[in-house]
C-alpha positions in Angstrom: 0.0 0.0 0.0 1.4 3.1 -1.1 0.7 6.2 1.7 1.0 9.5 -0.3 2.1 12.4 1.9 -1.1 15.0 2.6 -0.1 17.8 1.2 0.5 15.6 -2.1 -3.1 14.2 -1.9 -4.3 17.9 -2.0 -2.2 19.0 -4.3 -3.6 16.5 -7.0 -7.2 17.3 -5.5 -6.7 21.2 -6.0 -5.5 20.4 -9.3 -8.6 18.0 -10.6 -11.1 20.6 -8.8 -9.5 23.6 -11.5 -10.2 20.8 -14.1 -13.8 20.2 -13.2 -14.3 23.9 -12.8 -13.3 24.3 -16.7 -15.2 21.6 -17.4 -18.4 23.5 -16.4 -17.1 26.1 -19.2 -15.4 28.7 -16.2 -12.6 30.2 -16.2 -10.2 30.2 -13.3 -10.2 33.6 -11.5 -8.0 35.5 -9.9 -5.4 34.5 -12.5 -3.0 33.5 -10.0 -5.0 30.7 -9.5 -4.3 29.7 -13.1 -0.6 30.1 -12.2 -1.3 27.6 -9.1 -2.7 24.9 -11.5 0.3 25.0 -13.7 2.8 24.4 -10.9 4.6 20.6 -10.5 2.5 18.8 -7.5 5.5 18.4 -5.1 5.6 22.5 -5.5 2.1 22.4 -4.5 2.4 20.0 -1.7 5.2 22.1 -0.2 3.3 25.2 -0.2 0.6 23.6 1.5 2.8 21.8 3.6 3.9 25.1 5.1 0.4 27.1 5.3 -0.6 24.0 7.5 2.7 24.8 10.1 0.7 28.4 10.9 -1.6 28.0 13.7 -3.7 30.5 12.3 -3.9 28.6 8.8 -4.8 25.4 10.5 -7.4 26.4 12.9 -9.4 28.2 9.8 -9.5 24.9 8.2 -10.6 23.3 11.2 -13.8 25.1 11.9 -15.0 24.5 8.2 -14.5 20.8 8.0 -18.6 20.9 7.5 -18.4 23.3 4.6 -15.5 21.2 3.6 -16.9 18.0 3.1 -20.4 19.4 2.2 -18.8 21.4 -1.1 -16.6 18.3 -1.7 -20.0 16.2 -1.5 -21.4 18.4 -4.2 -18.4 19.1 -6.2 -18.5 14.8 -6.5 -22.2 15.2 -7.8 -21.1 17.1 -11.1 -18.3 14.5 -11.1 -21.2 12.0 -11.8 -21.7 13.7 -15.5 -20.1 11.1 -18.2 -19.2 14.2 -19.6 -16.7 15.6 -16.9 -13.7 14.0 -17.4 -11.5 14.9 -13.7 -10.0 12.8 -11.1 -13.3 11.9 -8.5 -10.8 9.8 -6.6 -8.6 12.8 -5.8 -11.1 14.7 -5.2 -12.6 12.4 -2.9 -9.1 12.1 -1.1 -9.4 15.6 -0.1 -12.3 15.1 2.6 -11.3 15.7 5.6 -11.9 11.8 7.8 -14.8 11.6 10.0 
């Protein structure tokens, strides 16, 4: 069983929810997020790594583990169109464990 490092499984999750966001037809906005998208993954995973060392960082993500899993629960409902091609698993991944 291969254990992928955290930051890595969001890193591939933040980059298959920009592709279902295109897929709906939308841009990604601000720009920098395009800019985000376009980085390697480890890159990614790093920078996330280190947001996660500030206490600050972590406790905002913390209190919205609701809204968390509810807008990955609906984000995986448009994932259910044959038509949008994106990684459901990696998006999946990113749900914070009950």
């Amino acid at each position: 069983m291969v254990v992928e490092h955290p930051g890595a499984v969001h890193a591939l999750g933040l980059r298959a929810c920009f592709g279902l966001i295109r897929s709906q037809g939308y841009e990604l906005y601000p720009r920098g997020k395009v800019r985000l998208e376009r980085l390697p993954v480890p890159v990614v995973a790093a920078m996330l790594w280190g947001l996660s060392r500030v206490m600050a960082f972590r406790v905002l993500l913390a209190t919205g583990e609701a809204e968390c899993c509810a807008l990955i629960e609906e984000m995986l409902v448009v994932t259910g169109d044959p038509a949008v091609q994106v990684n459901c698993d990696a998006i999946r991944a990113m749900k914070p464990s009950a």
